[in-house]
MARBA-3410 file (N, C-alpha, C, O; in Angstrom, 1 decimal):
257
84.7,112.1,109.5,86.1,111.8,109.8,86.5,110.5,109.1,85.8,109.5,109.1 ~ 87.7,110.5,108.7,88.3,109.2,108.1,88.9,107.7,109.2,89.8,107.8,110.0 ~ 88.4,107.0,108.9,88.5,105.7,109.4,89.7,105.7,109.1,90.1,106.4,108.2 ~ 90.8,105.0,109.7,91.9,104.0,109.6,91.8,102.8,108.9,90.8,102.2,109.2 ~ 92.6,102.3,107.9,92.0,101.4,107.1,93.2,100.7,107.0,93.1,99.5,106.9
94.8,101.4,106.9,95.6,100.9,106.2,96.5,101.2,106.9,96.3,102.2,107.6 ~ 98.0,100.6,106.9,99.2,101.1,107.6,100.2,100.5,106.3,100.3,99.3,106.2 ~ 100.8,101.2,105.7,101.8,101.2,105.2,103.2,101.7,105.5,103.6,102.9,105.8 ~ 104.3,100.2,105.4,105.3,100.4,106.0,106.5,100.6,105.3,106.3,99.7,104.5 ~ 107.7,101.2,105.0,109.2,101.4,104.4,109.8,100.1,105.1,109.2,99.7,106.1
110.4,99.7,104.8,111.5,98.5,105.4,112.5,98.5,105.4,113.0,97.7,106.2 ~ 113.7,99.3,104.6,114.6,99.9,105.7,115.4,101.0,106.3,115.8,102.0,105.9 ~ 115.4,100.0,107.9,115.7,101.6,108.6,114.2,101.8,109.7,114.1,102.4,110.7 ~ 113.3,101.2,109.2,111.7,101.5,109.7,111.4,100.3,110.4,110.9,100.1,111.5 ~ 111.9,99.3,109.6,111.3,97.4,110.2,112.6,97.3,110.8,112.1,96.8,111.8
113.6,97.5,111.1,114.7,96.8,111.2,116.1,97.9,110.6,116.4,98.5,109.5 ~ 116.6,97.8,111.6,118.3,98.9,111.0,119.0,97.8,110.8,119.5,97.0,111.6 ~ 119.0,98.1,109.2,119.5,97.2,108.2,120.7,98.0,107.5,121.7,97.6,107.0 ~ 120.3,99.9,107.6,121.8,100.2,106.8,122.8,99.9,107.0,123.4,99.2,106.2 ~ 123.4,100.3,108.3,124.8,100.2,108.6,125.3,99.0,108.4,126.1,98.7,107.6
124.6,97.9,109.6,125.4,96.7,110.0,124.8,95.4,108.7,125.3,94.3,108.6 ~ 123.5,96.0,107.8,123.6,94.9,106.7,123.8,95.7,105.6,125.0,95.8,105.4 ~ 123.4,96.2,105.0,123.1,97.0,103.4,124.8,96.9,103.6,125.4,95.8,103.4 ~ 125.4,98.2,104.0,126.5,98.8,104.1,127.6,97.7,104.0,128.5,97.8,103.2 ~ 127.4,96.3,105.1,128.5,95.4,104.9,128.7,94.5,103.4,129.7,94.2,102.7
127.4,94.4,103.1,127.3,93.5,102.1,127.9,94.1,101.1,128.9,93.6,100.5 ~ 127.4,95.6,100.5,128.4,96.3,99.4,129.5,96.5,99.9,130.1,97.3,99.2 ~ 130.5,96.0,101.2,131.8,96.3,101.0,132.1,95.0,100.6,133.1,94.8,99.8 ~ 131.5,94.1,100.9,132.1,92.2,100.7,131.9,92.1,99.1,132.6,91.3,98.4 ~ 130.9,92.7,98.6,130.5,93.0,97.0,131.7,93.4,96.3,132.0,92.8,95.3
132.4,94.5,96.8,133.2,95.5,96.3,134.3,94.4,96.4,134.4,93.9,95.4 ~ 134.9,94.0,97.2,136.4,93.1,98.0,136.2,92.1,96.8,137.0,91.9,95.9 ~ 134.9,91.5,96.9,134.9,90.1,95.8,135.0,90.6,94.5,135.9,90.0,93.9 ~ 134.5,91.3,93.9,134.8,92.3,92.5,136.2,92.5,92.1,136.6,93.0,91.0 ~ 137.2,92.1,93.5,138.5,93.4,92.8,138.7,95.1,93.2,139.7,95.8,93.0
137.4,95.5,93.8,137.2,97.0,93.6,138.0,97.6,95.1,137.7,97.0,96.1 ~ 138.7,98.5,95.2,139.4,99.3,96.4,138.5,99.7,96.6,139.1,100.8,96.4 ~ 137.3,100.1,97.0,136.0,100.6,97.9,135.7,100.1,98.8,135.4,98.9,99.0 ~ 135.8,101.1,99.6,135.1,101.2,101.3,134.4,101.7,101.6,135.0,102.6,102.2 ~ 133.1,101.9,101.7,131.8,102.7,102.5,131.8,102.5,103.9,131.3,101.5,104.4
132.4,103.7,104.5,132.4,103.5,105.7,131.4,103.9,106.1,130.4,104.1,105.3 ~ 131.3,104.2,107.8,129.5,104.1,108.0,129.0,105.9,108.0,127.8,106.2,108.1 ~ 130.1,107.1,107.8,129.8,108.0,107.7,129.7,108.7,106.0,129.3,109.8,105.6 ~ 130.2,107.4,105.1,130.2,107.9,103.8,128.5,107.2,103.5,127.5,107.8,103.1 ~ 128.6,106.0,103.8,127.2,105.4,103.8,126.1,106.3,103.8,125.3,106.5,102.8
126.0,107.0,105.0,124.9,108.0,105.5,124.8,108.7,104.4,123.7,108.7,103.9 ~ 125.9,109.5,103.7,126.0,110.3,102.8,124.9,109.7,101.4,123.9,110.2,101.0 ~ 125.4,108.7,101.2,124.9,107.7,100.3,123.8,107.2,100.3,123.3,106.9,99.2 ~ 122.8,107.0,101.6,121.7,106.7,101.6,120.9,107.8,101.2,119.7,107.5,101.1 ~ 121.2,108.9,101.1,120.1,110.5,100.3,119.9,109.6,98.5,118.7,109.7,98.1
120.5,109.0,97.8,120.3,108.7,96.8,119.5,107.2,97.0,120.1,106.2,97.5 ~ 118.4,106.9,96.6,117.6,106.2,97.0,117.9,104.7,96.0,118.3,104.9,94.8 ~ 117.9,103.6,96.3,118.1,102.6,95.3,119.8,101.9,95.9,120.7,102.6,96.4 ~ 119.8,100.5,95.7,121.0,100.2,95.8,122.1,100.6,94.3,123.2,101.2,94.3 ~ 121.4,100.1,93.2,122.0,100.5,92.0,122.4,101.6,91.8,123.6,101.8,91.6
121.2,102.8,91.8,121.4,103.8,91.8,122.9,104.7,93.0,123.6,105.7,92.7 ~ 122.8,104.0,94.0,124.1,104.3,94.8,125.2,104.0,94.2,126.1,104.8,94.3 ~ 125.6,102.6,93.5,126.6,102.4,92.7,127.0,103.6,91.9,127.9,104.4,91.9 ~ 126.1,103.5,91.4,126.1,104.6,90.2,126.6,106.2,90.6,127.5,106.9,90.1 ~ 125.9,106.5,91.4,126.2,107.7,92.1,127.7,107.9,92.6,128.5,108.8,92.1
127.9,106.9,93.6,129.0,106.4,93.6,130.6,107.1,92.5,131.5,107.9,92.5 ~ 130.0,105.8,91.6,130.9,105.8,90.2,131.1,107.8,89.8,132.0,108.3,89.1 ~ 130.3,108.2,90.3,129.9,109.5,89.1,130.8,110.4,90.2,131.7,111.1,89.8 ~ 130.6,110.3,91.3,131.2,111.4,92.4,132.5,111.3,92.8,133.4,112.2,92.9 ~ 132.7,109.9,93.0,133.9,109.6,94.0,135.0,109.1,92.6,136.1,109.6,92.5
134.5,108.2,91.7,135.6,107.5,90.8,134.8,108.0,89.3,134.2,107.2,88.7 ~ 134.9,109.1,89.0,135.0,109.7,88.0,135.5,109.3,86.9,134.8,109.1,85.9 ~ 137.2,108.9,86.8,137.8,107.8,86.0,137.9,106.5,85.9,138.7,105.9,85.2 ~ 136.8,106.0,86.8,137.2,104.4,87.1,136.2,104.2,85.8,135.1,104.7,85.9 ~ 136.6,103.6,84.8,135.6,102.5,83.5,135.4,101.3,83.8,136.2,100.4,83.7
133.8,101.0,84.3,134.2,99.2,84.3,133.8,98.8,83.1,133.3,99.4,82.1 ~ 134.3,97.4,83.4,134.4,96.7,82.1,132.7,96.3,81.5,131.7,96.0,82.1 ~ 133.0,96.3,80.1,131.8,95.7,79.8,130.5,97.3,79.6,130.9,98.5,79.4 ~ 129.1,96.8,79.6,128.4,97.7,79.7,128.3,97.9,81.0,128.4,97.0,81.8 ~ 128.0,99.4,81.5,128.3,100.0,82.7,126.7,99.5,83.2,126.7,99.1,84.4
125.6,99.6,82.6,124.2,99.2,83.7,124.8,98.1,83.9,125.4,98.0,85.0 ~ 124.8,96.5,82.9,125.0,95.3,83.6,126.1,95.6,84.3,126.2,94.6,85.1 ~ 126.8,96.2,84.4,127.9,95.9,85.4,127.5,96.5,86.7,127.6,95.9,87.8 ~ 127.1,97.3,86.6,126.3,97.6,88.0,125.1,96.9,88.4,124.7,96.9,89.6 ~ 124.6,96.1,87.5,123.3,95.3,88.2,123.7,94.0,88.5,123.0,93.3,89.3
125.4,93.3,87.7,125.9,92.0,88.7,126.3,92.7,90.0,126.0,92.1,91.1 ~ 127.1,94.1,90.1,127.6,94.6,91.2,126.6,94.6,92.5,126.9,94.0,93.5 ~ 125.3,95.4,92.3,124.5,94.7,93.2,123.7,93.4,93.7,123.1,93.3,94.8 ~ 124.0,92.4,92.5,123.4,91.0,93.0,124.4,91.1,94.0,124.3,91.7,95.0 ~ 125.6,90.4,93.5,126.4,90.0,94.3,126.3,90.4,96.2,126.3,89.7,97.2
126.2,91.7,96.0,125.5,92.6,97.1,124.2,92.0,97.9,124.1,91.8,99.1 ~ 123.2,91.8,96.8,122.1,91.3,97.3,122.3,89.7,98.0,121.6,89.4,98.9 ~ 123.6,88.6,97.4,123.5,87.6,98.1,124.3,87.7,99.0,124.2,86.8,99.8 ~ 125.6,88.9,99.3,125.7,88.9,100.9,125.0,89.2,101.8,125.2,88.7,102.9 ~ 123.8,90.4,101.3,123.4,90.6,102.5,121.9,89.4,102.9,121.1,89.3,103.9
121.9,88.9,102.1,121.0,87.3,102.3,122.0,86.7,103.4,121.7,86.4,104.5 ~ 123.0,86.6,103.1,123.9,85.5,103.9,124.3,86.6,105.4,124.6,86.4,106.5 ~ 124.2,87.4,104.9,124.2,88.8,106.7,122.6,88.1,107.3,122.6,87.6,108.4 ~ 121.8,88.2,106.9,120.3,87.8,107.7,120.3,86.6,107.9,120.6,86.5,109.1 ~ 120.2,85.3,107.2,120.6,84.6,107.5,121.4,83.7,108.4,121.1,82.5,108.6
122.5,84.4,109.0,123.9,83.9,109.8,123.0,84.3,111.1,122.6,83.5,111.9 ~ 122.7,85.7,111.3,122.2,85.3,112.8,120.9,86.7,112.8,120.4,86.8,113.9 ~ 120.5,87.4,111.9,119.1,88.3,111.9,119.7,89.6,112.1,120.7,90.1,112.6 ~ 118.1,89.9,111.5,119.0,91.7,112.0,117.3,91.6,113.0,116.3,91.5,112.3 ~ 117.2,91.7,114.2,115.9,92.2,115.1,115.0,93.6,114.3,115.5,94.5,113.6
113.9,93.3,114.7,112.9,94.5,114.6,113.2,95.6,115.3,113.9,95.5,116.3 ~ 112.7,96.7,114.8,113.0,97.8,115.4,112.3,98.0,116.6,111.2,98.2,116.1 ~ 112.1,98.1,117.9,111.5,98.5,119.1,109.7,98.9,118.5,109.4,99.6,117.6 ~ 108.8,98.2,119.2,107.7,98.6,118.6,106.8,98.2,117.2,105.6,98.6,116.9 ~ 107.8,97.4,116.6,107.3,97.1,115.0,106.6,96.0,115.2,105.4,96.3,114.8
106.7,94.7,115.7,106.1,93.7,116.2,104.7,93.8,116.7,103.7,93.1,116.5 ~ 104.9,94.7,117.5,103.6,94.9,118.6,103.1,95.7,117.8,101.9,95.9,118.3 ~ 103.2,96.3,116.9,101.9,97.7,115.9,101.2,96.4,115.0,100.0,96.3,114.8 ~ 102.5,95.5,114.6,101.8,94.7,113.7,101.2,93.9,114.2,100.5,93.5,113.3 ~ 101.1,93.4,115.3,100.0,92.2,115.8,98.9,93.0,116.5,98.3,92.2,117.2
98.5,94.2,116.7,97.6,95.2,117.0,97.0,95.3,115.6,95.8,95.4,115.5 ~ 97.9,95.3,114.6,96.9,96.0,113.4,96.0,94.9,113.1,94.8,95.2,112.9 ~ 96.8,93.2,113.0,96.3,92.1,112.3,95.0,91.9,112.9,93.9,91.6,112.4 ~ 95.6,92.2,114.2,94.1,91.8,115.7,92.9,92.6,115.3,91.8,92.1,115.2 ~ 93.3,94.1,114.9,92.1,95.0,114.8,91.9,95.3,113.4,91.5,96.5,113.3
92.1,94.6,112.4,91.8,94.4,110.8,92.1,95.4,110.1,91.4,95.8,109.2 ~ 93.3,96.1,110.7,93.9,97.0,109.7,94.9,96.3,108.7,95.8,95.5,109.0 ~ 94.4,96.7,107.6,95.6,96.0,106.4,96.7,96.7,106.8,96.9,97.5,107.7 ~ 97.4,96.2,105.6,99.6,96.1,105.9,100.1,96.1,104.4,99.8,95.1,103.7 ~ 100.4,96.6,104.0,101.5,96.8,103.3,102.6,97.5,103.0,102.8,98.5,103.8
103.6,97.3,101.9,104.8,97.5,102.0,105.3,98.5,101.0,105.1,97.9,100.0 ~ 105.7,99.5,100.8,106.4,100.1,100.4,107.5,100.6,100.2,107.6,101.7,100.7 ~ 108.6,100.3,99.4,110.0,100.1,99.5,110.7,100.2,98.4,110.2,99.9,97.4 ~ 112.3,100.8,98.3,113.0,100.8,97.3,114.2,99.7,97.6,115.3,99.7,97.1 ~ 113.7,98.8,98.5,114.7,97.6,98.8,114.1,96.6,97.9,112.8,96.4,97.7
115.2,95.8,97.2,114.9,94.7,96.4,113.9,93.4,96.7,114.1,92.6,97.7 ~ 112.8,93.2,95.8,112.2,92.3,96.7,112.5,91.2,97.3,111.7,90.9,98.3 ~ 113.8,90.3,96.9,114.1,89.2,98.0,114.7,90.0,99.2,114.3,89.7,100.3 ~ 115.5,90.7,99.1,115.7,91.3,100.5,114.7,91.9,101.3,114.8,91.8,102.5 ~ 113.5,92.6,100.4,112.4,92.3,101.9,111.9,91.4,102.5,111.4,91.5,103.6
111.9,90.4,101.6,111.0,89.0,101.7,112.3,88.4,102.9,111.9,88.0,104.0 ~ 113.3,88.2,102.6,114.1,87.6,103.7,114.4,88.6,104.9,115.0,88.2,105.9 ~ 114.1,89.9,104.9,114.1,90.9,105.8,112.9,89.8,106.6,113.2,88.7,107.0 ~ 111.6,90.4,106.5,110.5,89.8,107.0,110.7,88.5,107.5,110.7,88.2,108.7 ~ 110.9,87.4,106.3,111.2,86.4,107.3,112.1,86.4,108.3,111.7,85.6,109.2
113.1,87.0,108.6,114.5,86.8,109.7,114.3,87.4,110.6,114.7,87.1,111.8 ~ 113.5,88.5,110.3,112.8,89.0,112.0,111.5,89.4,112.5,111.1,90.0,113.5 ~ 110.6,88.8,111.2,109.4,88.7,111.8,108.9,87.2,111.8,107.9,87.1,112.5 ~ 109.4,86.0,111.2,108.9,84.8,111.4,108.3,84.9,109.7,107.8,85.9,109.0 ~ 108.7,83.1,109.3,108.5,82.9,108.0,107.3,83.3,107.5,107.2,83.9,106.4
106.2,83.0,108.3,105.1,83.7,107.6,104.1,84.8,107.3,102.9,84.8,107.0 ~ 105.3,85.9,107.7,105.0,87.2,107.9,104.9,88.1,106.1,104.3,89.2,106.0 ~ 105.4,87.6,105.2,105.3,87.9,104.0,103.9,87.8,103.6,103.8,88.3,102.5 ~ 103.0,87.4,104.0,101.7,86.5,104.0,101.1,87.8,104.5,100.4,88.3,103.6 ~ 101.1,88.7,105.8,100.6,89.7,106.6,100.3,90.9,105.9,99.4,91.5,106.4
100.7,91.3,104.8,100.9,92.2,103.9,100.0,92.1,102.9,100.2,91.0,102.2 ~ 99.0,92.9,102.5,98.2,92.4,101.1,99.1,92.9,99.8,98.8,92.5,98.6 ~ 100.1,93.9,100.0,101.0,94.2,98.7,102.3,94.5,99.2,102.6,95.1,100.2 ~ 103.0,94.1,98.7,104.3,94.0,98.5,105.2,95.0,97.8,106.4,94.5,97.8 ~ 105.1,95.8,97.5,105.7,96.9,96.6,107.1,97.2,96.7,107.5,98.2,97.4
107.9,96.6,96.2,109.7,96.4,96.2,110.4,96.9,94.8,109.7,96.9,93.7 ~ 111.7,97.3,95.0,112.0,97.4,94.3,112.5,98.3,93.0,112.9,99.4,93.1 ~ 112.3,97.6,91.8,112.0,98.3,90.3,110.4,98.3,90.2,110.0,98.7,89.1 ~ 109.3,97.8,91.1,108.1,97.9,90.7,107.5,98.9,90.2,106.5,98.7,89.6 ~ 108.0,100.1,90.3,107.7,101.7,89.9,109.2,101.7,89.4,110.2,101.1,89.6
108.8,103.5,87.8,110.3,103.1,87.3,110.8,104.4,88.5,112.0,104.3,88.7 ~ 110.1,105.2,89.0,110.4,106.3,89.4,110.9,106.0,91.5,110.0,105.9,92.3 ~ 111.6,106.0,91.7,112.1,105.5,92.9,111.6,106.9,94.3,111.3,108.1,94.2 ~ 111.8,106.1,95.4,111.2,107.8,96.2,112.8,108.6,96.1,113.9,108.1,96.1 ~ 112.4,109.6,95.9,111.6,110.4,97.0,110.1,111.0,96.1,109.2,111.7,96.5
110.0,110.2,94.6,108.9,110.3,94.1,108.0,109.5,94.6,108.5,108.7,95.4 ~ 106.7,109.3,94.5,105.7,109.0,95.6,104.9,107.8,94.6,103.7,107.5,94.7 ~ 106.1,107.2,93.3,105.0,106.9,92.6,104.6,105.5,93.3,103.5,105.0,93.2 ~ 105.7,105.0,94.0,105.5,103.3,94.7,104.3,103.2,95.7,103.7,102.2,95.9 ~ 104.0,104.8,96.7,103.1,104.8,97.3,101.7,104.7,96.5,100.8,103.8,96.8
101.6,105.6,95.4,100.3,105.3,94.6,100.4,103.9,94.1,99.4,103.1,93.8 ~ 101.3,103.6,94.0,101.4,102.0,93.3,100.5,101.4,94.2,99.3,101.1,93.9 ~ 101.2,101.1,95.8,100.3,100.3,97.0,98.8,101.0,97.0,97.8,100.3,97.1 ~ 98.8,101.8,96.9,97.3,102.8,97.1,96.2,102.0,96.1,95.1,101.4,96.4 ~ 97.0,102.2,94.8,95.8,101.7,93.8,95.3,99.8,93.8,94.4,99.2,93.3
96.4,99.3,94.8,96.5,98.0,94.1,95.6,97.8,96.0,94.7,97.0,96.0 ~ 95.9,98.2,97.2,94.4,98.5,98.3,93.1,98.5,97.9,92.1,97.9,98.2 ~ 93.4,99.5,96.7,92.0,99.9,96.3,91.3,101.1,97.1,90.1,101.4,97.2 ~ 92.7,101.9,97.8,91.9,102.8,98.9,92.7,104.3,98.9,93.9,104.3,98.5 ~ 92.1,105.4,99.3,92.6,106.4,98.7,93.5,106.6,100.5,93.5,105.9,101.5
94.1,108.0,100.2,95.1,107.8,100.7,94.3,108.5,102.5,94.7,108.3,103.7 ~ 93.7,108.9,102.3,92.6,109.5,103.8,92.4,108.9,104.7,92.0,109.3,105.8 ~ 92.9,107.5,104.2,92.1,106.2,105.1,93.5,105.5,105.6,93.7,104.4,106.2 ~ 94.6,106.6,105.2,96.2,105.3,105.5,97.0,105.8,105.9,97.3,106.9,105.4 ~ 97.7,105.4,106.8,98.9,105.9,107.1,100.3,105.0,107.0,100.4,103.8,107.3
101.3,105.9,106.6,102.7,105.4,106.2,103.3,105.8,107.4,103.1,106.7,108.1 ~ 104.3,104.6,107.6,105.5,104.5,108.6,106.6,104.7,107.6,106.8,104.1,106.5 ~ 107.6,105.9,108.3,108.8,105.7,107.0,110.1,106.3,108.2,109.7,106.8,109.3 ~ 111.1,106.3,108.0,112.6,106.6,108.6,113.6,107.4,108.1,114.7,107.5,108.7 ~ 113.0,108.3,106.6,114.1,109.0,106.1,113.4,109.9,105.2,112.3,109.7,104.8
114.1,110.9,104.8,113.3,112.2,104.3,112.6,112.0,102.9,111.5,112.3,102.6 ~ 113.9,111.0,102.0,112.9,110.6,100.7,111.9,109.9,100.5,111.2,109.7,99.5 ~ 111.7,109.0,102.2,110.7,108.4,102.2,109.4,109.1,102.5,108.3,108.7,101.9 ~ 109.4,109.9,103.2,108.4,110.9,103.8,107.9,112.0,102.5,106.7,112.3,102.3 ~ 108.8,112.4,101.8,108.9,113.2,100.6,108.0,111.9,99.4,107.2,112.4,98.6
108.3,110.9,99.3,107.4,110.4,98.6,105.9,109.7,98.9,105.0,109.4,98.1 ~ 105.9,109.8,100.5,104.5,109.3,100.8,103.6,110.6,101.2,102.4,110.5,101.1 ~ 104.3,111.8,101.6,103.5,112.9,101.3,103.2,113.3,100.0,102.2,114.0,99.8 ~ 104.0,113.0,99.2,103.8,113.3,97.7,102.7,112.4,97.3,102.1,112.6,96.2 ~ 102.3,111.4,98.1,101.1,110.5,97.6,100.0,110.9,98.1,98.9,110.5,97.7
100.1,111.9,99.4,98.6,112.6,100.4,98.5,111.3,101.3,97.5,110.7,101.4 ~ 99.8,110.9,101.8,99.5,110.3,103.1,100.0,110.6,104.2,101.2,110.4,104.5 ~ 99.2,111.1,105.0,99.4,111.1,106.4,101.2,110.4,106.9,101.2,109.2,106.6 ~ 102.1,110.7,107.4,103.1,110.1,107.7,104.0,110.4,109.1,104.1,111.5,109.7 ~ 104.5,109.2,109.4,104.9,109.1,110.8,105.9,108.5,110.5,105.9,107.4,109.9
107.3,109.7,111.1,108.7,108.7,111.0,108.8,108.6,112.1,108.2,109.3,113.0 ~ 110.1,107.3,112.2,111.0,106.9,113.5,112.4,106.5,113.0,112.9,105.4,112.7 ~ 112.7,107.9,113.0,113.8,107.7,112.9,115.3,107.4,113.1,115.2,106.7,114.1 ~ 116.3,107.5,112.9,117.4,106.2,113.5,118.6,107.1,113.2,118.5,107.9,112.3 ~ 119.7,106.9,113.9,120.9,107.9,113.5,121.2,108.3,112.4,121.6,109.5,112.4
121.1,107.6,111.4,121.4,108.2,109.9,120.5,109.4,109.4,120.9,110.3,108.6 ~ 119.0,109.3,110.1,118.5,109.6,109.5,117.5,111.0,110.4,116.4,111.5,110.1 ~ 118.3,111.3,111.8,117.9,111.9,112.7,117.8,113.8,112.7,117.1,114.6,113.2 ~ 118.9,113.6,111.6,119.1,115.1,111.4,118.5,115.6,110.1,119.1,116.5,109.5 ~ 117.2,114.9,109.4,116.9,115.1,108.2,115.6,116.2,108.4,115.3,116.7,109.5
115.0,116.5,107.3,113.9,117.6,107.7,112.7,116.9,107.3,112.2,116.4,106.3 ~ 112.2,117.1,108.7,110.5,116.1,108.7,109.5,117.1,109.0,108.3,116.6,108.9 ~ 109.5,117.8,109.1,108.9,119.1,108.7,107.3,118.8,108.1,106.3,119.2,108.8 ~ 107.2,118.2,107.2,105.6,117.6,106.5,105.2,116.2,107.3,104.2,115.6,107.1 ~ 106.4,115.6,108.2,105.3,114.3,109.0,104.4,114.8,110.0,104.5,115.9,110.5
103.6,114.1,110.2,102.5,114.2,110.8,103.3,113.8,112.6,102.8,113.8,113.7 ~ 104.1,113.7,112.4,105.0,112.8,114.1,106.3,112.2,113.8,106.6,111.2,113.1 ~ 107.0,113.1,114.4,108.3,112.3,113.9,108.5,111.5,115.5,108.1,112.3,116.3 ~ 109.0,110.4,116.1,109.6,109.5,116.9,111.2,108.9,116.9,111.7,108.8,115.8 ~ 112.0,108.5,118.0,112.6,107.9,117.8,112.4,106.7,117.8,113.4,106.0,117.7
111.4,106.3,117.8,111.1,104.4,117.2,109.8,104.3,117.7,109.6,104.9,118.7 ~ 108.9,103.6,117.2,107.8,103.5,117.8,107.2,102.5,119.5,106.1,102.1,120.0 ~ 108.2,102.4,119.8,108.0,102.0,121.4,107.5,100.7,121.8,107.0,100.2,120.8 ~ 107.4,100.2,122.8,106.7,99.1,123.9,106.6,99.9,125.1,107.4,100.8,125.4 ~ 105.5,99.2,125.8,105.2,99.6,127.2,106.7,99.3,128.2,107.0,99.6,129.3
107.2,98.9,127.5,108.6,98.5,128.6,109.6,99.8,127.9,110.7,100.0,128.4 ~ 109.2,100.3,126.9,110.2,100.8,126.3,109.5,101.9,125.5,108.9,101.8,124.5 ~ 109.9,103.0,126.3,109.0,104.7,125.5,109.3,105.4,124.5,110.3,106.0,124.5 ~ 108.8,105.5,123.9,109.1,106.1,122.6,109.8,107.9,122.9,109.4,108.2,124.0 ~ 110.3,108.6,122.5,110.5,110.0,122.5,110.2,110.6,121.4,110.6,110.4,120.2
109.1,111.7,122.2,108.6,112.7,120.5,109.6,113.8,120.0,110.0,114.6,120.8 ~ 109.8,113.8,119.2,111.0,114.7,118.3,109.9,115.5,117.5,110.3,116.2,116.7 ~ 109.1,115.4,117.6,108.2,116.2,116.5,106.6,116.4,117.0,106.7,115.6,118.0 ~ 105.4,116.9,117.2,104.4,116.3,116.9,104.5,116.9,118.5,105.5,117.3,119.1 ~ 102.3,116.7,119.0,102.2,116.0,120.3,101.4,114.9,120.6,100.5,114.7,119.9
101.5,114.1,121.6,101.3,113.0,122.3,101.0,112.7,123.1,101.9,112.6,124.0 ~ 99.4,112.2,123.5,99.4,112.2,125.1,100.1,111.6,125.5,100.3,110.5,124.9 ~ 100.9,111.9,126.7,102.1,111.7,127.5,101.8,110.6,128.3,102.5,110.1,129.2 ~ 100.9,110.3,128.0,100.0,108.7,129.4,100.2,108.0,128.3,100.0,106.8,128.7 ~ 100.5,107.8,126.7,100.5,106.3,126.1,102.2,106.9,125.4,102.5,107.8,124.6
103.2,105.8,126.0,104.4,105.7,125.5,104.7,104.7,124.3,105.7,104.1,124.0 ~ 103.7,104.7,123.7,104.4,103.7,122.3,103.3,104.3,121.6,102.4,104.9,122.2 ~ 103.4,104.1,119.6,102.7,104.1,118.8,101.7,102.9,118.7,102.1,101.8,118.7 ~ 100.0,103.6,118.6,99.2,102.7,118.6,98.1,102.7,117.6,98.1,103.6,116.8 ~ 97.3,101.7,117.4,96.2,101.8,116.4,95.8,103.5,116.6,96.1,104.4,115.9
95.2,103.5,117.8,94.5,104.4,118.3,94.9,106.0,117.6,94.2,106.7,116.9 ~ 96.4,106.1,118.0,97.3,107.1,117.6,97.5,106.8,116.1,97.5,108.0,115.7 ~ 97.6,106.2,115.3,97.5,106.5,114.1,96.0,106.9,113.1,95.8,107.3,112.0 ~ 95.2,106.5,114.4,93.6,106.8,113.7,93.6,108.6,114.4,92.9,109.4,113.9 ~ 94.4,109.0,115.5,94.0,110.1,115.5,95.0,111.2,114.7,95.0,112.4,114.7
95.6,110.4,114.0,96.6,111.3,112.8,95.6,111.9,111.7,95.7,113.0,111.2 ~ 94.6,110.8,111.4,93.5,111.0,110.5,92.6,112.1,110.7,91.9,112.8,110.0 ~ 92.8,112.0,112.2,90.9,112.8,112.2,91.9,114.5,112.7,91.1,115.4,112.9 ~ 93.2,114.8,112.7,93.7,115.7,113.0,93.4,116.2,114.4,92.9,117.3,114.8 ~ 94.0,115.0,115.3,93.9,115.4,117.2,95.2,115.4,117.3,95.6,116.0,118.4
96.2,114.8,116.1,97.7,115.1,116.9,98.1,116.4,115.8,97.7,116.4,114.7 ~ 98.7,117.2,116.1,99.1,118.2,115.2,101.2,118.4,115.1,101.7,119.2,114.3
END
């Protein structure tokens, strides 16, 4: 039977619900400061998060809704100032007052540190935005907790391809039998199954009605003893209400189905 070795986590949506009230604000303050008549409200958003990538949403964006709109200049750079700009509001959204962890994320992670399971990250969020993610609601030196970092453009192939998961995989040094992924959304799940990991969402409004079908447990958030998780997927002994070391080692050895 395979040991637990590793917990790999998505960051947003999974650490912290960041779409709506940060991602989402920041491209509209992006958009207002540009000049651009764009509004992402929070049910076009949703729509918007199936395309994975902030850029890439621009882009999508551009191709669906404003067909005629030409921006100036070359259209990549103009979409890659369009998301800085993006990227330092939503620095200045974390910043001003945090976005909290999600129910449960805290307490997995000071269980894992305690019981020498590694941590890393897996993400198509930009790397200062995870890095100031982590600091703002896990404490400054929580970037440090993580043996890889995997953000961003670091893979060229973004999820719902699985190549960022083999990215973290190879740079562990551990194959995927021994790990399990935390993820919140279908492309995330579609790319860490695509890598042969074991996976466990908790998912969140946006991403509630998606098809998890290949997780190993789907949750509405992974819980505290003060606060129980609900299984949407999967079974669970009913005597432990939160996700634990324990429960992710028995994902491995195939006791939860």
């Amino acid at each position: 039977m395979a040991q637990l070795q590793a917990l790999i986590f998505d960051v947003d949506g999974t650490l912290a619900e960041t779409e709506r009230d940060g991602h989402r604000r920041a491209f509209n303050q992006a958009f207002a400061e540009a000049g651009l008549d764009w509004e992402w409200s929070i049910d076009l958003y949703g729509q918007l998060l199936e395309v994975a990538g902030g850029k890439e949403r621009i882009q999508f964006f551009l191709d669906r809704y404003r067909p005629a709109q030409i921006p100036p200049g070359d259209r990549s750079t103009w979409i890659a100032e369009l998301h800085a700009a993006k990227t330092r509001h939503y620095r200045s959204l974390l910043q001003a007052g945090g976005i909290p962890p999600r129910p449960g994320v805290c307490r997995l992670l000071q269980a894992a540190r305690a019981q020498g399971v590694r941590l890393a990250i897996a993400t198509t969020s930009a790397p200062d935005n995870a890095i100031a993610l982590l600091q703002t609601t896990l404490g400054p030196d929580s970037p440090n907790w993580f043996e890889v970092i995997a953000a961003g453009d670091i893979v060229a192939a973004k999820k719902p391809a699985p190549d960022v998961y083999e990215y973290v995989l190879q740079a562990l040094d551990l194959p995927p039998e021994v790990c399990v992924a935390i993820e919140d959304s279908q492309p995330g799940l579609a790319a860490a199954t695509g890598a042969q990991l074991a996976t466990v969402i908790t998912c969140n409004d946006y991403t509630r009605h998606q098809d998890f079908r290949r997780a190993h447990l789907v949750l509405d958030h992974l819980g505290d003893p003060d606060r129980p998780f609900q299984v949407l997927q999967g079974s669970v002994n009913p005597t432990v209400p939160y996700f634990t070391i324990d429960l992710a080692a028995q994902l491995l050895s195939g006791a939860i189905d």
